[in-house]
N, C-alpha and C positions, 0 to 999 in steps of 0.2 A: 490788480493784474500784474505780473509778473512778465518785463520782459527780458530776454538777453540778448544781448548787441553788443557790436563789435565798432570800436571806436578808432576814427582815423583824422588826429590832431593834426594842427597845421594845415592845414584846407587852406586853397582862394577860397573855397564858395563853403556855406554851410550846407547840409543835403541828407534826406532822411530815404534810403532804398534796399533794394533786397538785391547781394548780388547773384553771379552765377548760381552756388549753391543754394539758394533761396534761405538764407541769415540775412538779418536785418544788418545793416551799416549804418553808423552814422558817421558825417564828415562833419566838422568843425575849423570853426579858424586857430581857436585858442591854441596855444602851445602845450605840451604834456611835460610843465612843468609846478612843483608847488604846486599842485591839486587847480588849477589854473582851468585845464581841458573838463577836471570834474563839475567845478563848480559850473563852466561856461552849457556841456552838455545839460545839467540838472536846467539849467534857465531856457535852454532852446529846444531841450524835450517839452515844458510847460507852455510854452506859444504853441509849438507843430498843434498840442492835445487841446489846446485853450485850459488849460489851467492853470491854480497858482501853484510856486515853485516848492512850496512845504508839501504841496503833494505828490510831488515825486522825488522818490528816497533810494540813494546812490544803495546798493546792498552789500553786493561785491565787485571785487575786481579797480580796486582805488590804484593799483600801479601796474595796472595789464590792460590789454585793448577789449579785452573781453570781458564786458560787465554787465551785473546781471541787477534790475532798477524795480522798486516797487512802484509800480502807479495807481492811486488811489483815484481811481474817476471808474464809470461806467466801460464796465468789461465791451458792452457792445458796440459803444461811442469810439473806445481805441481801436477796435476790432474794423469797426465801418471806414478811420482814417488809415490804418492799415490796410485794407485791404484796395486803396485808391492810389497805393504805391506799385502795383503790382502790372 
């Protein structure tokens, strides 16, 4: 499954939601520096889903806020945690 999110480094708190425009956000502590935020997002998108971090795969957007991630787990299973952010 394919998703695209918009990344907001340097967070207090880490946080997975949709805002205004219903786009997916994620906040982070990491800093967006040295792929730092990338690697930290890849490890904290695999807890939010419960899986391991090989399976989810940065695609695009390595120096933009806007990134677009392959996740390899059941379309319905992300679909069901998505849909409990709303």
């Amino acid at each position: 499954m394919t998703l695209h999110i918009r990344v907001k480094p340097n967070s207090k708190v880490d946080g997975l939601a949709y805002d205004d425009a219903g786009n997916l956000t994620v906040k982070i502590k990491a800093p967006a520096q040295d792929g730092k935020a990338n690697d930290y997002l890849v490890k904290y998108l695999a807890g939010v889903f419960g899986i391991s971090k090989s399976k989810v795969q940065l695609v695009s957007g390595f120096t933009n806020p806007h990134k677009k991630l392959e996740i390899d787990a059941e379309e319905a299973e992300i679909k069901q945690i998505l849909q409990q952010l709303v």
